[in-house]
HTML snippet that shows the backbone in 3Dmol.js (N, CA, C, O; Angstrom):
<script src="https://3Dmol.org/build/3Dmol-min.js"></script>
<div id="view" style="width:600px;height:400px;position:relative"></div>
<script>
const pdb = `
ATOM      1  N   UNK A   1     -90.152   9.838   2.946  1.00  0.00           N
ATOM      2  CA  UNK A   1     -89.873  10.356   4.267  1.00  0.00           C
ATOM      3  C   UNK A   1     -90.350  11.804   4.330  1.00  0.00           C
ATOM      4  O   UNK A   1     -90.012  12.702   3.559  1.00  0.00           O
ATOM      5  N   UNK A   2     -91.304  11.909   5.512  1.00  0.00           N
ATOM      6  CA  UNK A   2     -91.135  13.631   5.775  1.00  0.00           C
ATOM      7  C   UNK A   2     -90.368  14.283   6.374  1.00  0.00           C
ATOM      8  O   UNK A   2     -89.750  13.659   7.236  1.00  0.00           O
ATOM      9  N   UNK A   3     -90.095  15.530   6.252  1.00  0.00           N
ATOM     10  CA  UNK A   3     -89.035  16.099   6.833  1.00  0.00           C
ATOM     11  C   UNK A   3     -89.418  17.637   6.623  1.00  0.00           C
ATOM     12  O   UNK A   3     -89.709  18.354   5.666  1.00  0.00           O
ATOM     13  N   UNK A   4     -89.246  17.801   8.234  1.00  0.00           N
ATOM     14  CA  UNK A   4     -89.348  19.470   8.763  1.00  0.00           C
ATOM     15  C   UNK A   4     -88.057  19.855   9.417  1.00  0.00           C
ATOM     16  O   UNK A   4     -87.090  19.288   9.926  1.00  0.00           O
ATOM     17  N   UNK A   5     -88.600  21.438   9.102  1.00  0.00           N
ATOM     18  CA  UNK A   5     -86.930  22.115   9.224  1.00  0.00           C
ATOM     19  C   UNK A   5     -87.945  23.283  10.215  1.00  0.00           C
ATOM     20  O   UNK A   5     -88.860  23.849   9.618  1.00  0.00           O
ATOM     21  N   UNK A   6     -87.805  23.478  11.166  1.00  0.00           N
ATOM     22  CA  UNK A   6     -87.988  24.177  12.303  1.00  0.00           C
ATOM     23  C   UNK A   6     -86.599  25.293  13.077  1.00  0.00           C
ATOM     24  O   UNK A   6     -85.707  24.825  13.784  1.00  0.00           O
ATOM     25  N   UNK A   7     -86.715  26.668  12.750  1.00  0.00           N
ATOM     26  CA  UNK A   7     -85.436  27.035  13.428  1.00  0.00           C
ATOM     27  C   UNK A   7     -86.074  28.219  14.231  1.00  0.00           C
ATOM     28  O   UNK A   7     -87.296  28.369  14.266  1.00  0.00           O
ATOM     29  N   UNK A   8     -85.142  29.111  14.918  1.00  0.00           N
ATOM     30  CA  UNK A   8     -85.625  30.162  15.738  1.00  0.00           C
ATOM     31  C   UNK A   8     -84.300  31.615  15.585  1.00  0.00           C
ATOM     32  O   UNK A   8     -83.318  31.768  16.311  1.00  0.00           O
ATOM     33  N   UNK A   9     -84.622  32.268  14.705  1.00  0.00           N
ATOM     34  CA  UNK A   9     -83.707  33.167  14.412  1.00  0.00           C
ATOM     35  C   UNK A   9     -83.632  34.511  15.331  1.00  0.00           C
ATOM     36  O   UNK A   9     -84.740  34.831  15.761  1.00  0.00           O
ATOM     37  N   UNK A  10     -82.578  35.354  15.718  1.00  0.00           N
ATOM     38  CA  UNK A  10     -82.433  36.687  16.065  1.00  0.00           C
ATOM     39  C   UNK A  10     -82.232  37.715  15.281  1.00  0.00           C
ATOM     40  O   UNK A  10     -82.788  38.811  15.209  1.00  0.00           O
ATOM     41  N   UNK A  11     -81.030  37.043  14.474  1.00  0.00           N
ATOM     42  CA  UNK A  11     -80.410  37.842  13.776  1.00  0.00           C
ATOM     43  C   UNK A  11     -80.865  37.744  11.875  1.00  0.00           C
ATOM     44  O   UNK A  11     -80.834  38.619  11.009  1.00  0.00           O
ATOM     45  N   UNK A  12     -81.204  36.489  11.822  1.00  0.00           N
ATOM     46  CA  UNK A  12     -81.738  36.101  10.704  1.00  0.00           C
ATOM     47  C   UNK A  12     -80.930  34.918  10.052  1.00  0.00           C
ATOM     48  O   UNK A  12     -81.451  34.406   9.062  1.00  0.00           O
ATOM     49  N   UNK A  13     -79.565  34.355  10.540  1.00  0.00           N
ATOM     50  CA  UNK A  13     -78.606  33.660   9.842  1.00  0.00           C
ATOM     51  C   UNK A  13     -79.267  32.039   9.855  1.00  0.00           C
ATOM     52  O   UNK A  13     -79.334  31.191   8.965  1.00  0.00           O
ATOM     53  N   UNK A  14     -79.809  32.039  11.599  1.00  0.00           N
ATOM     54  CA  UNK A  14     -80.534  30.140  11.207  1.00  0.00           C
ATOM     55  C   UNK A  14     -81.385  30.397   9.766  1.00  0.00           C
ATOM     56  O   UNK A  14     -81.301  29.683   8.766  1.00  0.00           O
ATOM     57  N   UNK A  15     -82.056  31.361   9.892  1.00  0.00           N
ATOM     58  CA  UNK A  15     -83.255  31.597   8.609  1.00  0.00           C
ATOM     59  C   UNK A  15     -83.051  31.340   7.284  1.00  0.00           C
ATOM     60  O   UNK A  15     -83.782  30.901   6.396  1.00  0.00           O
ATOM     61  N   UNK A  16     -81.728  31.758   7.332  1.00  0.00           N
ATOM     62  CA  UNK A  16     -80.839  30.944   6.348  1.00  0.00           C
ATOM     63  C   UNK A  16     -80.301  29.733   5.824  1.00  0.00           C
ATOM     64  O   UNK A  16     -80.468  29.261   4.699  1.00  0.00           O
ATOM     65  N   UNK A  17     -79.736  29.356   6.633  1.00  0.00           N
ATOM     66  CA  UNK A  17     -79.661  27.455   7.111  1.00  0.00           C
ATOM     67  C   UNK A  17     -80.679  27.171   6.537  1.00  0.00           C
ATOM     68  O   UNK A  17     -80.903  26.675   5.432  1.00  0.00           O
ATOM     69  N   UNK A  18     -81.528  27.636   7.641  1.00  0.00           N
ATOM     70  CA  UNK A  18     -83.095  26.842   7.855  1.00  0.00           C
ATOM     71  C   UNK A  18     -83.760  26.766   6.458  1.00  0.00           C
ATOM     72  O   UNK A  18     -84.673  25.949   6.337  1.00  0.00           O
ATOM     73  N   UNK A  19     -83.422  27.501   5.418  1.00  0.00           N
ATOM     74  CA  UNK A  19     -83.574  28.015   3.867  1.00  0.00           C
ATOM     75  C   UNK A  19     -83.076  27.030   3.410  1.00  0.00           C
ATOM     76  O   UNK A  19     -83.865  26.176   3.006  1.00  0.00           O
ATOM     77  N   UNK A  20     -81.193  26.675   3.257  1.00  0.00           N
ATOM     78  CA  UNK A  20     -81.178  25.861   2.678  1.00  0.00           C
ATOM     79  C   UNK A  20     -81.429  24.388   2.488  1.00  0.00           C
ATOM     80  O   UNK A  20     -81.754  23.737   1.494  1.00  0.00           O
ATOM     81  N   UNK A  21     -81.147  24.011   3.917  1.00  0.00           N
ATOM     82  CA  UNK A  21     -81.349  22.917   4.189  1.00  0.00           C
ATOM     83  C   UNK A  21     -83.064  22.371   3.727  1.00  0.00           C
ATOM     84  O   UNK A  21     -83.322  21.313   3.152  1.00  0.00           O
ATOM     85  N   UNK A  22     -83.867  23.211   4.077  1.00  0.00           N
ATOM     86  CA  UNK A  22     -85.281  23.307   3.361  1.00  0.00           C
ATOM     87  C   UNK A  22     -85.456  22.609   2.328  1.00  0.00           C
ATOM     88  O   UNK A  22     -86.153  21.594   2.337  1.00  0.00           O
ATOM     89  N   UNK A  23     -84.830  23.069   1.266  1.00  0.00           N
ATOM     90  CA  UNK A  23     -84.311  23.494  -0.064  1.00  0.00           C
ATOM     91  C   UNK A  23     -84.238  21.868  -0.673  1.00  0.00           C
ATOM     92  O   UNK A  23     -84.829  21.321  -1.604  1.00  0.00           O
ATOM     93  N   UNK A  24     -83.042  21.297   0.495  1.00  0.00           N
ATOM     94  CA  UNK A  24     -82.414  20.250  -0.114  1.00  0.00           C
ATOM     95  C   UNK A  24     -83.207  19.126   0.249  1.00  0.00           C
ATOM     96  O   UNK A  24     -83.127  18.046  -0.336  1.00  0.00           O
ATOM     97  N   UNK A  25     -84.337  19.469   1.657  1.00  0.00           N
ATOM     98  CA  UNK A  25     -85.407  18.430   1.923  1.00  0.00           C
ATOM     99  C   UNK A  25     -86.363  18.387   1.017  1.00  0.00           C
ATOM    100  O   UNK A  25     -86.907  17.293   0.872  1.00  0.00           O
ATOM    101  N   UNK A  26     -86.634  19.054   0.524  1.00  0.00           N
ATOM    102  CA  UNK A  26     -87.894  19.949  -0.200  1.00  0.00           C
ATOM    103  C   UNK A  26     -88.906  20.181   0.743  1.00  0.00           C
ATOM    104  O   UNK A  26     -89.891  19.484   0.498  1.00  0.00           O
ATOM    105  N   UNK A  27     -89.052  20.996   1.863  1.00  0.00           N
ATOM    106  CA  UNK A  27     -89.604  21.267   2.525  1.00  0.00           C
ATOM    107  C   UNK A  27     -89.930  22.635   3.085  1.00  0.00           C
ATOM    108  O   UNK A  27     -89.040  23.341   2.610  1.00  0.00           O
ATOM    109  N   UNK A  28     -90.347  23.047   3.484  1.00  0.00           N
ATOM    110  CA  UNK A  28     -90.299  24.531   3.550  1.00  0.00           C
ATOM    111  C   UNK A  28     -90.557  24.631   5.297  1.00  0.00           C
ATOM    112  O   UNK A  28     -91.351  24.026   6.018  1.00  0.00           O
ATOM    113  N   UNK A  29     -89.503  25.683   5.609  1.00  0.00           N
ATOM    114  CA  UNK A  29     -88.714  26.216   6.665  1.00  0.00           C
ATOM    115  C   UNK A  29     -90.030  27.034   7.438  1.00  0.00           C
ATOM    116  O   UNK A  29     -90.744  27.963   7.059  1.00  0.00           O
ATOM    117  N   UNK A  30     -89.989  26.188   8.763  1.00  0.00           N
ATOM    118  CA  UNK A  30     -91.278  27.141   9.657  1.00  0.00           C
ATOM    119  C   UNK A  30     -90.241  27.656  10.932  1.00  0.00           C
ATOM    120  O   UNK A  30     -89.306  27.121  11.529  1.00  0.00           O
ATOM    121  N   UNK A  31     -90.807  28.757  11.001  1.00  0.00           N
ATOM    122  CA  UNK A  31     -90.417  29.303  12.421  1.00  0.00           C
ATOM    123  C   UNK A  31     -91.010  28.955  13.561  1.00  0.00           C
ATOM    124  O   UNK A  31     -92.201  28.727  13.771  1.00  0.00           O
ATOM    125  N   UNK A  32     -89.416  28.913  14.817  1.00  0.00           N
ATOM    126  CA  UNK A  32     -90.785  28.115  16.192  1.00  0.00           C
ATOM    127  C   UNK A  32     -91.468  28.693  16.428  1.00  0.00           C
ATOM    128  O   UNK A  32     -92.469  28.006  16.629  1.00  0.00           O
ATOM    129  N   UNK A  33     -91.722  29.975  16.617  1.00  0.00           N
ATOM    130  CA  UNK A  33     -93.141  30.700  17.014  1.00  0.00           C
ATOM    131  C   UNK A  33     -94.238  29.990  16.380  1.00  0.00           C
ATOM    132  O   UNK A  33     -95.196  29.580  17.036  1.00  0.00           O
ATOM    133  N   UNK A  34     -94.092  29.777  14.683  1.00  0.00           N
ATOM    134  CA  UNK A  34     -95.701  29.221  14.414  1.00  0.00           C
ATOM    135  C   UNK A  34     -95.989  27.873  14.797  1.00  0.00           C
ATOM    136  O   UNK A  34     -97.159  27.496  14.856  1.00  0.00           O
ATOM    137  N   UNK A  35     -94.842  26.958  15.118  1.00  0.00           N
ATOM    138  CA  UNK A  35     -95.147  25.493  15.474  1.00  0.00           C
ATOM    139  C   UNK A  35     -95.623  25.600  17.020  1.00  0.00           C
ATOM    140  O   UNK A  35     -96.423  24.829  17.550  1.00  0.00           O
ATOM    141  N   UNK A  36     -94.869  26.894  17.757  1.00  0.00           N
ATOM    142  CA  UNK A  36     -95.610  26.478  18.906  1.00  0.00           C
ATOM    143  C   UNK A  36     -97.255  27.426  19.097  1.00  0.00           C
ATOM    144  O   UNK A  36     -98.149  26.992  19.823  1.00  0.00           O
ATOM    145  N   UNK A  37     -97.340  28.274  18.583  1.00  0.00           N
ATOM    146  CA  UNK A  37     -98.789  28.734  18.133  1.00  0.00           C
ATOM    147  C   UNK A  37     -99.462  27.337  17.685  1.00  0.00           C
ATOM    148  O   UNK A  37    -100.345  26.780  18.338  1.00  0.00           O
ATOM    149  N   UNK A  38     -99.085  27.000  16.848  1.00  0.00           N
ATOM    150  CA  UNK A  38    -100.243  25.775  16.187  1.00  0.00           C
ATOM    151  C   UNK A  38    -100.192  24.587  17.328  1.00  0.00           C
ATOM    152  O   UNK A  38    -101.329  24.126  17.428  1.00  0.00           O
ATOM    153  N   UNK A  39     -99.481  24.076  18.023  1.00  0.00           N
ATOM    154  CA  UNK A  39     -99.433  23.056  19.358  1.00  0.00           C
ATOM    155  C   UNK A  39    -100.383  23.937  20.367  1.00  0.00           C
ATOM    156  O   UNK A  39    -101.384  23.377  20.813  1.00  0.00           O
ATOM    157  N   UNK A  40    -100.173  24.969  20.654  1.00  0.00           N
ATOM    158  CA  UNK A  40    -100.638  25.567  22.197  1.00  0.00           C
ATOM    159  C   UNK A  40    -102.691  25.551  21.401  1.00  0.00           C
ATOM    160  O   UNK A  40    -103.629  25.272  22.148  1.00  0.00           O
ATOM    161  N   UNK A  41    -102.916  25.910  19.837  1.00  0.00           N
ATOM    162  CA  UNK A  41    -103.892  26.172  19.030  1.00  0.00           C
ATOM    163  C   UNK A  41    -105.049  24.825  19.392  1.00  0.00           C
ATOM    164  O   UNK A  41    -106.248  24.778  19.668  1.00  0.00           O
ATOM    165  N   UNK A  42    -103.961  23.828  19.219  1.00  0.00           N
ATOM    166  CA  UNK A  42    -104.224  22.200  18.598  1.00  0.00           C
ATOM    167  C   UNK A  42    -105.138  21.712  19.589  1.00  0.00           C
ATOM    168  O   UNK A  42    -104.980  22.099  20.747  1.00  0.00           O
ATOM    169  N   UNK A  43    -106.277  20.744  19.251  1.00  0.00           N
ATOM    170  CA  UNK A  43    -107.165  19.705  20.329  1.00  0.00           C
ATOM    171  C   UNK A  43    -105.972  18.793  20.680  1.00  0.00           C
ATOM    172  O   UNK A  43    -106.397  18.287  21.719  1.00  0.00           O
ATOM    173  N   UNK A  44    -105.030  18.381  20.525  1.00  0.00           N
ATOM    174  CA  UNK A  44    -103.990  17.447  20.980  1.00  0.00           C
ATOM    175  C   UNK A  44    -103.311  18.096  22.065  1.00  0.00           C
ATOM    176  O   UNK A  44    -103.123  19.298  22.256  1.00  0.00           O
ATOM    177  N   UNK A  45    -102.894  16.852  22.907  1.00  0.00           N
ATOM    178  CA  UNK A  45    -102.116  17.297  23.883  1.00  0.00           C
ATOM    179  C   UNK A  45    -100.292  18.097  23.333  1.00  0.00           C
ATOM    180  O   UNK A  45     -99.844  17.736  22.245  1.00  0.00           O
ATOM    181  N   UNK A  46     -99.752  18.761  23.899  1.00  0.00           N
ATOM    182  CA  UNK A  46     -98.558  19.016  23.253  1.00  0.00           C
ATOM    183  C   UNK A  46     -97.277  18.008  23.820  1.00  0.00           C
ATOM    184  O   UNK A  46     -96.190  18.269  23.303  1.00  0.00           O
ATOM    185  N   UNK A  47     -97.283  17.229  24.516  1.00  0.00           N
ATOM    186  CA  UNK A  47     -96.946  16.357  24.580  1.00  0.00           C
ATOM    187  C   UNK A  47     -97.039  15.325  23.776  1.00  0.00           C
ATOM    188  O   UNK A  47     -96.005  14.663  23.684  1.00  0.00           O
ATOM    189  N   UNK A  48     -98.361  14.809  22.880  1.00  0.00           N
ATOM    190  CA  UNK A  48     -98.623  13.958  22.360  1.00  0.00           C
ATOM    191  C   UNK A  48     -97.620  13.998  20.869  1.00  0.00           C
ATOM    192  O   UNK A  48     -97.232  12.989  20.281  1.00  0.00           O
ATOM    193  N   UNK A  49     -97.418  15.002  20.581  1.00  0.00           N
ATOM    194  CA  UNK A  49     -96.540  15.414  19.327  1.00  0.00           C
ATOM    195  C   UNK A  49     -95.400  14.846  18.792  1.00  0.00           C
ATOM    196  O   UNK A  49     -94.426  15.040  19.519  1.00  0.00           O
ATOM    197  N   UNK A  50     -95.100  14.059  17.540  1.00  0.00           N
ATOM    198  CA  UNK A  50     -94.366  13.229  17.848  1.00  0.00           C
ATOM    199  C   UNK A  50     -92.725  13.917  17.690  1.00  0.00           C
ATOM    200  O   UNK A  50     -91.740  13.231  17.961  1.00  0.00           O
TER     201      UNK A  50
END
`;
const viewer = $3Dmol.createViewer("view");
viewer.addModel(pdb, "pdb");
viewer.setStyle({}, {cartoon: {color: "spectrum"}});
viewer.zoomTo();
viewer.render();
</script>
């Protein structure tokens, strides 16, 4: 199974979460800014995304 961990921090505490939980997916923790940079980036529609 894949598994993404996507959060959006202010203060820094999701960043944390978003760390461990990472951790326990083995996955590593993206911030929404770069997922929605890479969608708005992408030849795909952003809708199409699953």
């Amino acid at each position: 199974m894949d598994a993404a961990v996507v959060y959006c921090s202010q203060t820094g505490s999701a960043k944390t979460y978003a760390s461990w939980m990472a951790e326990e997916l083995g996955c590593t923790p993206e911030p929404l800014d770069n997922i929605e940079t890479a969608a708005a980036n992408a030849s795909i529609p952003r809708n199409a995304m699953p």
